[in-house]
VEXDREN-2710 file (C-alpha; in Angstrom, 1 decimal):
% VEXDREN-2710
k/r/px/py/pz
1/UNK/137.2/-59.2/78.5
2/UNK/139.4/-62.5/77.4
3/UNK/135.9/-64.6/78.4
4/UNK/133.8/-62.5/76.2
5/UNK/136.0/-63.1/73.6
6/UNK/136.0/-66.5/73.6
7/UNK/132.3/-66.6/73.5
8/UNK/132.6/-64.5/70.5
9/UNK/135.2/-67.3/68.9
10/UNK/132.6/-69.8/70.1
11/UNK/129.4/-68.4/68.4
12/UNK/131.9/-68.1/64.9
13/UNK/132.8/-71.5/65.0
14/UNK/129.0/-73.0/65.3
15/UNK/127.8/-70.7/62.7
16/UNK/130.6/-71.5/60.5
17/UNK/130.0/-75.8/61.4
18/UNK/126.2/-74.7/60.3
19/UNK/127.2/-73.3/57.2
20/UNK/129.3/-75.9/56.1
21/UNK/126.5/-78.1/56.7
22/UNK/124.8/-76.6/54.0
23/UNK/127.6/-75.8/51.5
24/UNK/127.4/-75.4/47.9
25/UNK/129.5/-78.9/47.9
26/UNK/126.6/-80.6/49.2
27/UNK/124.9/-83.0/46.3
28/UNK/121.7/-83.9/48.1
29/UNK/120.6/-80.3/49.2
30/UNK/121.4/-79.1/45.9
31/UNK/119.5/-81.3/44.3
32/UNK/116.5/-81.3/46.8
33/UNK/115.8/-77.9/46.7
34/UNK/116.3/-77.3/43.1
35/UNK/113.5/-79.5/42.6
36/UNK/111.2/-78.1/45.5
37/UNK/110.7/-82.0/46.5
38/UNK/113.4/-82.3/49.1
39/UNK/110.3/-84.4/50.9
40/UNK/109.9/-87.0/48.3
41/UNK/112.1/-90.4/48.1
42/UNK/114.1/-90.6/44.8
43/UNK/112.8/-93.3/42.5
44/UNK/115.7/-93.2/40.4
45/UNK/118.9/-95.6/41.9
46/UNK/121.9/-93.7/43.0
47/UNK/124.9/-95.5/42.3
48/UNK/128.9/-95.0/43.2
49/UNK/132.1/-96.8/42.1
50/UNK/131.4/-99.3/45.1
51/UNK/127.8/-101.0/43.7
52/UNK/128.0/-99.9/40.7
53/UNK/128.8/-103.7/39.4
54/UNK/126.7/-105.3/42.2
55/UNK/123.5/-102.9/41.5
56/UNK/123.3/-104.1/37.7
57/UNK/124.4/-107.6/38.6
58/UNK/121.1/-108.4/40.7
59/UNK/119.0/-106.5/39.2
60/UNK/115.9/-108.5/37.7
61/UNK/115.4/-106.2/35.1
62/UNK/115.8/-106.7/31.4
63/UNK/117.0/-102.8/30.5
64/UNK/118.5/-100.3/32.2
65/UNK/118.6/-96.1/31.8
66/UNK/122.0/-94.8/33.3
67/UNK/122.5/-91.1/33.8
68/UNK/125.7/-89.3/34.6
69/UNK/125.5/-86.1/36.0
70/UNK/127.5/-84.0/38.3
71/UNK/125.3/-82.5/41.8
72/UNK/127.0/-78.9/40.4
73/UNK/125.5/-78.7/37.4
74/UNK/122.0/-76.5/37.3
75/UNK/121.4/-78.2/33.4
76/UNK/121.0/-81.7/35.8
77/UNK/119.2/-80.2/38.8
78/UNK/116.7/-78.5/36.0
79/UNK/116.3/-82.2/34.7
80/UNK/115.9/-84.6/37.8
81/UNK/112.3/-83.5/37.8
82/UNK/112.0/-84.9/33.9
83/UNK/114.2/-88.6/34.9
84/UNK/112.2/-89.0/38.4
85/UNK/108.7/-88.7/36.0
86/UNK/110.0/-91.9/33.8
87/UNK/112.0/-93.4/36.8
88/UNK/108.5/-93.4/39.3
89/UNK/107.0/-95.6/36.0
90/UNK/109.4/-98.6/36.3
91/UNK/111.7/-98.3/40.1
92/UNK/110.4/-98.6/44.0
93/UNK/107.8/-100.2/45.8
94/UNK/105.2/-97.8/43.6
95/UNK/106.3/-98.6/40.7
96/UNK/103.7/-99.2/37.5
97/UNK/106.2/-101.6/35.4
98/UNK/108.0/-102.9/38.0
99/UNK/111.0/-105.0/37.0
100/UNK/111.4/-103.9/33.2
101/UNK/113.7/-100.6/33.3
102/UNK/116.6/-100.3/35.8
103/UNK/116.4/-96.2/36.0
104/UNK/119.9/-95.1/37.8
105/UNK/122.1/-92.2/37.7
106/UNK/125.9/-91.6/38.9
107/UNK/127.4/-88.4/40.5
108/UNK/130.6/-87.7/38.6
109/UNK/131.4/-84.7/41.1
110/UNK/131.9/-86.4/44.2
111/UNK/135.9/-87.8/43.9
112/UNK/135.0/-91.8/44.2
113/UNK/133.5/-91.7/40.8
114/UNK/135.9/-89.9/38.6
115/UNK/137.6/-93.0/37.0
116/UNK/134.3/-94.8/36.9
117/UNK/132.8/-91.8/35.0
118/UNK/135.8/-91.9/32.6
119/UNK/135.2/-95.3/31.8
120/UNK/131.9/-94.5/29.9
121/UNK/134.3/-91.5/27.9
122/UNK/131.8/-88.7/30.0
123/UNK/132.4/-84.7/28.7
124/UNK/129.5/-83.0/29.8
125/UNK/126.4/-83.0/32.0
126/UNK/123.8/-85.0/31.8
127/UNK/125.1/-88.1/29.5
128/UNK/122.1/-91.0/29.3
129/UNK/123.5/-94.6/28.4
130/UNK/120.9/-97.3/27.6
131/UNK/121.1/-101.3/27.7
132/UNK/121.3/-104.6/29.0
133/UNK/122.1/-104.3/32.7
134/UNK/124.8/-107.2/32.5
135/UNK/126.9/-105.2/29.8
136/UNK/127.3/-102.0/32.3
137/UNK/128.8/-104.7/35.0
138/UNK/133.0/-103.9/34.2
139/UNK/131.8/-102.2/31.3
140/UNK/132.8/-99.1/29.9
141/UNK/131.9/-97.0/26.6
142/UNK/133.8/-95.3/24.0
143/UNK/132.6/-92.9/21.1
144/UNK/134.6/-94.9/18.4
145/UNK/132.9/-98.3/20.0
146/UNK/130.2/-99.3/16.7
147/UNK/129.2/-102.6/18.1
148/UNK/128.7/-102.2/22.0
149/UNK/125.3/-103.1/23.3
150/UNK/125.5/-99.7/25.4
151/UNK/124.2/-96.7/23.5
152/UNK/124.1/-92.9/24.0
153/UNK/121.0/-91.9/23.8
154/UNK/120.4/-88.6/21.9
155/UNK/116.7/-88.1/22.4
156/UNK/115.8/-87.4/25.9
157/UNK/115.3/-83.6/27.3
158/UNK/112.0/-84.2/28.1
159/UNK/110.3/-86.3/30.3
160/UNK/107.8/-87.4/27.6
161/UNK/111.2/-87.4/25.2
162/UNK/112.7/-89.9/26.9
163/UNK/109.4/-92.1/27.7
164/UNK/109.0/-92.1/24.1
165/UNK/112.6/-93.2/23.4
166/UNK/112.1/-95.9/25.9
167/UNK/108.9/-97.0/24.3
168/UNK/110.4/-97.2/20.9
169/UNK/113.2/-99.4/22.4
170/UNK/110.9/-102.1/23.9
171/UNK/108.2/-101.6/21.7
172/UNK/105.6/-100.6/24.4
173/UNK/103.1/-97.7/24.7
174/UNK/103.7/-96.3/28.5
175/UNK/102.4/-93.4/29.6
176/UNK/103.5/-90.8/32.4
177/UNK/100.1/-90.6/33.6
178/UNK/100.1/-94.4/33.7
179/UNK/98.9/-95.9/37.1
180/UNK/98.9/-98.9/39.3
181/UNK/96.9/-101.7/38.1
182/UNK/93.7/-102.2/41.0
183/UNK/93.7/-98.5/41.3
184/UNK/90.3/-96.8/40.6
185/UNK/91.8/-94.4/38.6
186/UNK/93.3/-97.0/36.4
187/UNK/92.9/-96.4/33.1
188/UNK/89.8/-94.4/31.4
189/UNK/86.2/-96.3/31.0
190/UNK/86.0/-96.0/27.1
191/UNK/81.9/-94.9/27.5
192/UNK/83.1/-91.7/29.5
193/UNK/82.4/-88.7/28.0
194/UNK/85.5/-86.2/29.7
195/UNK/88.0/-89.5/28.2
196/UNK/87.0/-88.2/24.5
197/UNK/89.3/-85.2/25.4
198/UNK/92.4/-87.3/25.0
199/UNK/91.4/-88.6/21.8
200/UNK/92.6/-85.9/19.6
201/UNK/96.0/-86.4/21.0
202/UNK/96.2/-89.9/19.9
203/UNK/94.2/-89.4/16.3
204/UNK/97.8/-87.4/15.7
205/UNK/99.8/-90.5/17.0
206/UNK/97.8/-92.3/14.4
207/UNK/98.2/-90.4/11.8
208/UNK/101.7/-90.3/12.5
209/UNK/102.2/-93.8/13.0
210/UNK/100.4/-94.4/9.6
211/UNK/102.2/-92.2/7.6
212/UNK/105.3/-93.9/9.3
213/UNK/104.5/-97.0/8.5
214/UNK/104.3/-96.1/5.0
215/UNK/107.6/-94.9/4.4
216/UNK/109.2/-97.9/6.9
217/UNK/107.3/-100.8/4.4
218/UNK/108.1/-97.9/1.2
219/UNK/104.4/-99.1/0.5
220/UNK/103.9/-96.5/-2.6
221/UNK/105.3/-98.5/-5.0
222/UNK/102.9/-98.5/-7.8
223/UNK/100.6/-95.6/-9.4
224/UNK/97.6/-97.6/-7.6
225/UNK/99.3/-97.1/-4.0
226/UNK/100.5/-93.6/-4.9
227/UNK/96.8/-92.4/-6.3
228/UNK/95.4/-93.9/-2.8
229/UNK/97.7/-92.0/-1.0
230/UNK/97.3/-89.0/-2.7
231/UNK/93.3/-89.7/-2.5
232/UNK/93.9/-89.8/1.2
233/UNK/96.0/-86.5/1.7
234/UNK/93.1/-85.5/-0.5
235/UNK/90.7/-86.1/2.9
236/UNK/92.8/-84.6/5.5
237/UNK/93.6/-81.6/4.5
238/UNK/90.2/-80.1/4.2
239/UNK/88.9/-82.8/7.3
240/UNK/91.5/-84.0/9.8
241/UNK/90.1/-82.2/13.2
242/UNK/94.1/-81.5/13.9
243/UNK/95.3/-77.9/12.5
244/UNK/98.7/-79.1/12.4
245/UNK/98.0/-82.8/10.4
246/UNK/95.8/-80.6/7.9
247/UNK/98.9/-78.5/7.8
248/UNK/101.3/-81.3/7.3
249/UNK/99.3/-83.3/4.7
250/UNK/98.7/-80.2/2.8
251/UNK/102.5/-79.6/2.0
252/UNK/102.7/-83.4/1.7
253/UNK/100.2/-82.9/-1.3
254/UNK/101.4/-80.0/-2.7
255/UNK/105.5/-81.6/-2.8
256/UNK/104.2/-85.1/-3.8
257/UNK/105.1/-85.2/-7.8
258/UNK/108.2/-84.0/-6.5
259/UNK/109.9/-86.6/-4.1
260/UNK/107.2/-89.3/-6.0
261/UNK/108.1/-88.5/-10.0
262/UNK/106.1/-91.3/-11.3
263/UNK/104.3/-92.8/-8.5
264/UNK/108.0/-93.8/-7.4
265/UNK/108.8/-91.9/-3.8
266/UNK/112.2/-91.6/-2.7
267/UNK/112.9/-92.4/1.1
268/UNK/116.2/-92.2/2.0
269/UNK/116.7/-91.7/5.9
270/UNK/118.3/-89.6/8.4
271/UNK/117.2/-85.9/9.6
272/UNK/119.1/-84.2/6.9
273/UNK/117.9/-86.2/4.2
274/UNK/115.5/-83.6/1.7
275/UNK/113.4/-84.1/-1.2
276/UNK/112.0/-87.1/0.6
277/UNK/108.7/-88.2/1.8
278/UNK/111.1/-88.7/5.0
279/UNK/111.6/-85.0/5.0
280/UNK/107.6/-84.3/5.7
281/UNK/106.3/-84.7/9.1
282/UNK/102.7/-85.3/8.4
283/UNK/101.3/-83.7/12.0
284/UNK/104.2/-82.5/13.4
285/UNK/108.4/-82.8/14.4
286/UNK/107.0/-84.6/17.6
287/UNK/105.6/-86.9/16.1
288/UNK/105.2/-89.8/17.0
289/UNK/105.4/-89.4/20.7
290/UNK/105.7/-93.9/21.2
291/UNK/102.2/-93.7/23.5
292/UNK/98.8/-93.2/23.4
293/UNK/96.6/-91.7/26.3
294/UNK/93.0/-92.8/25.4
295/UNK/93.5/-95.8/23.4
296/UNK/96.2/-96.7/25.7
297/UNK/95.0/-100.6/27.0
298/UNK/96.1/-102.6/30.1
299/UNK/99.0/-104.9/28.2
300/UNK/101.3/-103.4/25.5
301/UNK/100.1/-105.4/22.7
302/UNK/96.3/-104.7/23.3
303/UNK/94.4/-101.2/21.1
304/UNK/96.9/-98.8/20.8
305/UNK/97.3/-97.6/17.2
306/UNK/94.5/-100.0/15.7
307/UNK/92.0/-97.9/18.2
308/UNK/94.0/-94.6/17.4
309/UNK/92.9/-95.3/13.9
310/UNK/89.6/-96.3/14.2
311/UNK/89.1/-92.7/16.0
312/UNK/90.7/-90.8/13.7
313/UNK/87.9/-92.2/10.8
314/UNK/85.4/-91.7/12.6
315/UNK/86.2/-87.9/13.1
316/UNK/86.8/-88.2/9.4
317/UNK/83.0/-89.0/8.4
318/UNK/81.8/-86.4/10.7
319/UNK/83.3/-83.3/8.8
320/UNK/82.7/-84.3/5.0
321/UNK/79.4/-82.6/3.2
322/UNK/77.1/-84.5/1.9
323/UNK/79.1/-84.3/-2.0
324/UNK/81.7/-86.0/-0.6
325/UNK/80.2/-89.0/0.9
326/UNK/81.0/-91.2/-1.5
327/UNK/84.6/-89.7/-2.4
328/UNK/85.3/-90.2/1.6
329/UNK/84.1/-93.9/1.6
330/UNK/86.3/-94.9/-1.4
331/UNK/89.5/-93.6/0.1
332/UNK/89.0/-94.8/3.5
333/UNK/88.7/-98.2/2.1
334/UNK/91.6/-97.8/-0.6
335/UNK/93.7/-96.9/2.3
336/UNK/93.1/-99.2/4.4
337/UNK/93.2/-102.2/1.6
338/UNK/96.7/-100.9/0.3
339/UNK/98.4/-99.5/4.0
340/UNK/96.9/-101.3/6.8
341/UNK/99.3/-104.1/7.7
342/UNK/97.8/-106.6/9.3
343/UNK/96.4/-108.9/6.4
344/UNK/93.7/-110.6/7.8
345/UNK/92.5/-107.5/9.3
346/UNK/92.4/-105.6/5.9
347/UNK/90.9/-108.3/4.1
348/UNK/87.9/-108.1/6.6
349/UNK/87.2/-104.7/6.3
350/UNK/87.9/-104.9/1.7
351/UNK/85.4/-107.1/2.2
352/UNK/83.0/-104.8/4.2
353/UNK/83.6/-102.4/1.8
354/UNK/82.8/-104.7/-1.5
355/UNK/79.3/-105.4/0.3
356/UNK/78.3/-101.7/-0.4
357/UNK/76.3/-102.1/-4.0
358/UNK/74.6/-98.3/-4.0
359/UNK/77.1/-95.2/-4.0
360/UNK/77.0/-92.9/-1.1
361/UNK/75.0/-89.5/-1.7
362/UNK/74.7/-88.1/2.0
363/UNK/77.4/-87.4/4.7
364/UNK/74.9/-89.5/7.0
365/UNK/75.6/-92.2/4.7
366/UNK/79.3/-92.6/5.5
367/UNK/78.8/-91.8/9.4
368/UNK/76.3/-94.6/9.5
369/UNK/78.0/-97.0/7.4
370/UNK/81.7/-97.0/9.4
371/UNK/80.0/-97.2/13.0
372/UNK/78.1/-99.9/11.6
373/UNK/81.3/-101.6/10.4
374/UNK/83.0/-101.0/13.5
375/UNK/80.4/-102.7/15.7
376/UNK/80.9/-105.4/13.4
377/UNK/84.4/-105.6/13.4
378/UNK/84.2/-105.5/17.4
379/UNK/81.6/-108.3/17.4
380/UNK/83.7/-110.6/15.3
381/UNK/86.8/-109.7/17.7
382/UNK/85.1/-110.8/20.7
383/UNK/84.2/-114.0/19.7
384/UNK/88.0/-114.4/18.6
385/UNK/89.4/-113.0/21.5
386/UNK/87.2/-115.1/23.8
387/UNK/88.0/-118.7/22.9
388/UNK/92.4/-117.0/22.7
389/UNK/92.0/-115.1/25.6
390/UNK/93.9/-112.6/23.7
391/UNK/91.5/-109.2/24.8
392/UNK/92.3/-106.6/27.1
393/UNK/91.0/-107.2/30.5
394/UNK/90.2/-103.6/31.2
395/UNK/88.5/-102.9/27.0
396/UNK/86.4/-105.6/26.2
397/UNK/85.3/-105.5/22.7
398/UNK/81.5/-104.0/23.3
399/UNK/78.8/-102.5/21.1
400/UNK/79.4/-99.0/20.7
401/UNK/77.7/-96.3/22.1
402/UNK/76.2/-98.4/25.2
403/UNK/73.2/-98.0/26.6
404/UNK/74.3/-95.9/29.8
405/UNK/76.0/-93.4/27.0
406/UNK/73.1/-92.9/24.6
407/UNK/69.9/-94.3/25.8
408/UNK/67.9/-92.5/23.1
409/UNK/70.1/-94.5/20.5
410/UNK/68.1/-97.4/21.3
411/UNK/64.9/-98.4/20.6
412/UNK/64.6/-101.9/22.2
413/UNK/67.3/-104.4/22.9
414/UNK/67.7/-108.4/23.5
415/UNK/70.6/-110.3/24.9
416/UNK/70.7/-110.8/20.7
417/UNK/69.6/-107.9/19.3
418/UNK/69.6/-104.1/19.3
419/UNK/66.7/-101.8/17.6
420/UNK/68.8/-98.6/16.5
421/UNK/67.2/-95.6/16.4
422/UNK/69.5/-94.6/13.5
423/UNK/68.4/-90.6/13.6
424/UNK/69.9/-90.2/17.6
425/UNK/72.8/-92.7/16.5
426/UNK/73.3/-90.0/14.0
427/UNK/73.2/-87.0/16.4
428/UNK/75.5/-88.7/19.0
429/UNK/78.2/-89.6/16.1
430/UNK/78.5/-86.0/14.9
431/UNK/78.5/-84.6/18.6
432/UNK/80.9/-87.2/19.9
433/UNK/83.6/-86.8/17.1
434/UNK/82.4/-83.6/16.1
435/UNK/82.3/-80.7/18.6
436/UNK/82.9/-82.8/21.9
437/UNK/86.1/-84.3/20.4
438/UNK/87.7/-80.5/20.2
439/UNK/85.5/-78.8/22.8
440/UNK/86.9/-81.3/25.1
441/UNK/90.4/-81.1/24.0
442/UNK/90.6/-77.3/24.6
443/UNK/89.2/-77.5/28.1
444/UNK/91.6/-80.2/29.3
445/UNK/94.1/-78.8/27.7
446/UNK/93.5/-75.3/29.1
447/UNK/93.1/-76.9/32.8
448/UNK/94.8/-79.0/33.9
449/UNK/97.7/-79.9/31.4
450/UNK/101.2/-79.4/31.5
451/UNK/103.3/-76.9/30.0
452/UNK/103.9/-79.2/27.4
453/UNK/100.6/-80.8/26.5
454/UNK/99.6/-76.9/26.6
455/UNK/102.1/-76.0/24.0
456/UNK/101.1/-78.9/21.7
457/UNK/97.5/-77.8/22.1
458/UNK/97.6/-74.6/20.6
459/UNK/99.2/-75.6/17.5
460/UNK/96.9/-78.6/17.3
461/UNK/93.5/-76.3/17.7
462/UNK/92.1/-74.6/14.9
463/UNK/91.9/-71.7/17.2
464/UNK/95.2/-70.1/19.0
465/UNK/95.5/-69.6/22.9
466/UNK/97.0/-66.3/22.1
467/UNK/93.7/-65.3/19.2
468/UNK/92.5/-62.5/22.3
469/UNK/95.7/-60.6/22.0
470/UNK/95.3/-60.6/17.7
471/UNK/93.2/-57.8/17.1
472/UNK/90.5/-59.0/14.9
473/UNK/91.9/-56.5/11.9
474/UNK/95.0/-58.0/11.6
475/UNK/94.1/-61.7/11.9
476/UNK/91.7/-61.1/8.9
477/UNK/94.5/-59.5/6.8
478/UNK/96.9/-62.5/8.0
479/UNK/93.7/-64.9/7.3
480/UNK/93.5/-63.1/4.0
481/UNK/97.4/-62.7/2.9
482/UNK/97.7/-66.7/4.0
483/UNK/94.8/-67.7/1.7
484/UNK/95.9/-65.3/-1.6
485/UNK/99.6/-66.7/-1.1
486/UNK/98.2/-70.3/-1.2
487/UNK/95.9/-69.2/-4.3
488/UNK/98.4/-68.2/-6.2
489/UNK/101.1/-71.5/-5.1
490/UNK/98.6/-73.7/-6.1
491/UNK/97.8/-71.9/-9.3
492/UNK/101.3/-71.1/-10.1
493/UNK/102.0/-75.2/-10.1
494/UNK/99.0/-75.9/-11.6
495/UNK/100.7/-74.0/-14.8
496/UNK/103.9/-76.2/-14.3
497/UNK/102.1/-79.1/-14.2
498/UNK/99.7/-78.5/-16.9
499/UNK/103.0/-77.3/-19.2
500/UNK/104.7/-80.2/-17.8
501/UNK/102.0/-83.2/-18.4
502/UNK/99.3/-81.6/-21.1
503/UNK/99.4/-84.8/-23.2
504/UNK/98.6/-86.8/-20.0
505/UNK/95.0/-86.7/-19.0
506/UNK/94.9/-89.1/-16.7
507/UNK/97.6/-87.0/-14.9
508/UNK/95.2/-83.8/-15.3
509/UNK/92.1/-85.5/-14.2
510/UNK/94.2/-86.6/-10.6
511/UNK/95.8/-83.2/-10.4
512/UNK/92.6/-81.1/-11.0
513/UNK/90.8/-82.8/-8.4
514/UNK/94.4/-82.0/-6.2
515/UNK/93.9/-78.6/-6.6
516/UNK/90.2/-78.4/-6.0
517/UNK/91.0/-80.1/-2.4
518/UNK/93.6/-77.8/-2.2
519/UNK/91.6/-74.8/-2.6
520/UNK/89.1/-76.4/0.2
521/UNK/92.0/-76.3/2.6
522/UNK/92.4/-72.5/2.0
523/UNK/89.0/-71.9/2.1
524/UNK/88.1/-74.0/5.4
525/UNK/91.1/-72.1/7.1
526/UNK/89.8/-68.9/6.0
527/UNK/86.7/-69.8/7.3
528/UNK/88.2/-70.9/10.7
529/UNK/90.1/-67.5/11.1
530/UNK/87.0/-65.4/10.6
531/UNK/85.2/-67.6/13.3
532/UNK/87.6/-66.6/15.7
END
């Protein structure tokens, strides 16, 4: 009897050893199975009080990421996923940018690091720090510190939240789907069809990033710059393949004599700053994201927004009617001549655009005329690029479509010359920044993108993921309601306006053709509702 109890004490003990073994109090099992990768190596550095100071004093990198967290706290296991995404980018032997971002995080739950953690002033779960690796060595932060090189970071939830922060810091455009360089899988051949899907992602960055730059240089300063601008708003919102920019420009233009009385915009800054420009988002709160995905190039400094623009044109020409040719040319080239900052760049294409002596009267016209102009921008480029070595590797400028992509675009070709056959040029144009730019878009982003890039995707398409579960009555009466409510805003300011500036023609001429453009967003919308 006495033995058999013992055995009983025995088999308690080992079961309770095994339990222990896996106890709540356990960081790394927590961690690994809250993330379902328990089999996959941490990228991200895990530091303690003892290397802390040694980790960031070897370190060859030139920034560093520091997360606190505590192994507890579900809100950190929910977001190790997100800072091993970014971390995978610049730490370990895989790395893509190796020996730029030090990525490293500290446990403030295990007992060693509780004075170290109250250095750096921590309340809550997860705190990120960001900054020269040097200044964290016997550092410390304080909320009442205004000159430390350490900052809190305030924007970084996401993983693409906290690549974007990063990007804006060192003025790079990195990716999360960014691979090795030598990989086959590199970086997309700009002559694949399936790339074009990413492209409507990055026209938003443009558009964005242009409207961003505007209010950074506070380039409306003058009733030429604002009439351009407006001009420009003009085109998007019945054109821009981007729901959500035609959205944004649209309430952009309908606000503008408000926050630019004059032609003179007020700026101010900060998020709670209203009756701004600064208060618009012109596609979007997310906006920009810091990256592009098919205009990304090989080195930081190469296409990129320039490229991003460039697209979003070209989609541009492909929408207007033949009436508008010549209204579309015009503002494309105001645009760029009174925004684009790079001066030598802008003078180049003012002067492409001075060279055109007979108005446009088709939509052909303008499709035509800026691939033209973009060939010859790209053969210009080359030449430069080739005796600076200043290209991207990986993008070499190149005629555009090649061969391989459009064969019936050419006629005949030299090692000099090309014989377009400007009809299939034409064809391919409309198809490749027409329907294949969205098409594509809404199958990539209804296969194989993540919940994010998903989300984004439905408010970017003209047509909802959800428009099955609608039925078709009451989208029309929403379609219907949206369009009479926008009737009578527009109409209603047109009185105000008309009341407010009837001894003004040249303001009724520019607001007139504001509210005709106007109406053509309600209209096109309308007409994209009943399509569904």
């Amino acid at each position: 009897m006495m033995s058999l109890i013992h055995l009983f004490l025995f088999v308690g003990l080992v079961s309770l050893e095994a339990a222990a073994s896996f106890s709540p109090g356990s960081r790394s099992i927590l961690r690994d199975i809250g993330n379902g990768i328990s089999d996959q190596k941490d990228n991200a550095v895990e530091l303690n009080a003892t290397n802390f100071d040694s980790v960031f004093q070897d370190t060859p990198a030139k920034y560093a990421v520091l997360e606190f967290f505590a192994h507890w706290c579900p809100a950190c296991r929910n977001y190790k996923p997100h800072y091993e995404k970014v971390a995978r980018l610049f730490n370990g032997p895989d790395a893509v940018h190796p020996g730029l971002v030090l990525m490293a995080r500290v446990d403030c739950a295990i007992k060693m690091n509780v004075k170290l953690c109250d250095k750096f002033s921590i309340k809550h779960y997860p705190m990120l720090f960001w900054g020269p690796p040097r200044k964290f060595v016997g550092g410390s932060w304080g909320p009442k510190q205004d000159k430390s090189e350490i900052i809190l970071m305030d924007d970084w939830r996401t993983a693409d939240l906290l690549l974007s922060w990063i990007n804006k810091q060192i003025g790079s455009s990195y990716g999360l789907d960014d691979q090795k360089f030598g990989n086959e899988h590199l970086l997309p051949n700009i002559s694949d069809h399936e790339q074009i899907s990413q492209a409507l992602y990055d026209i938003e960055e443009a558009t964005e990033e242009a409207f961003d730059i505007i209010l950074s240089h506070k380039a409306i300063k003058s009733s030429e710059t604002s009439t351009s601008f407006i001009r420009f708003l003009q085109l998007l919102v019945p054109h821009h393949p981007s729901r959500r920019c035609r959205k944004g420009s649209a309430e952009i233009l309908v606000n503008f004599d408000d926050v630019c009385p004059s032609g003179e915009c007020s700026y101010g800054h900060g998020s709670g700053v209203k009756n701004t420009l600064r208060s618009f988002h012109i596609c979007g709160k997310d906006l920009p994201r810091g990256y592009y995905k098919f205009c990304r190039g090989s080195k930081n400094e190469t296409r990129g927004f320039s490229c991003g623009l460039w697209i979003m044109m070209h989609s541009l020409s492909v929408r207007i009617e033949d009436g508008e040719s010549q209204f579309a040319f015009t503002t494309i080239c105001d645009f760029i001549n009174n925004f684009f900052m790079c001066d030598e760049c802008r003078q180049h294409f003012h002067d492409m655009c001075l060279s055109v002596k007979t108005p446009f009267k088709k939509a052909r016209d303008i499709v035509l005329w800026l691939w033209s102009t973009h060939n010859k921008v790209n053969e210009r480029l080359k030449k430069d690029e080739a005796s600076l070595g200043t290209g991207d590797p990986k993008f070499p400028k190149m005629i555009w479509p090649p061969k391989q992509l459009c064969p019936s675009c050419y006629l005949s070709s030299t090692q000099k010359n090309i014989d377009w056959d400007h009809d299939e040029v034409y064809k391919f144009l409309n198809k490749y920044y027409g329907e294949k730019l969205v098409s594509s878009h809404k199958k990539k982003s209804g296969v194989s993108a993540s919940k994010e890039e998903v989300v984004a995707a439905a408010d970017e398409m003209a047509v909802p993921t959800n428009a099955l579960v609608v039925p078709v009555g009451a989208a029309l009466a929403i379609a219907l309601a949206s369009c009479a409510f926008g009737a009578l805003a527009c109409y209603w300011r047109t009185q105000q306006k008309n009341r407010k500036h009837y001894h003004n023609p040249h303001y009724l001429k520019r607001y007139n053709s504001n509210f005709m453009v106007m109406n053509t967003f309600s209209n096109s919308e309308s007409e994209r509702e009943k399509e569904r």
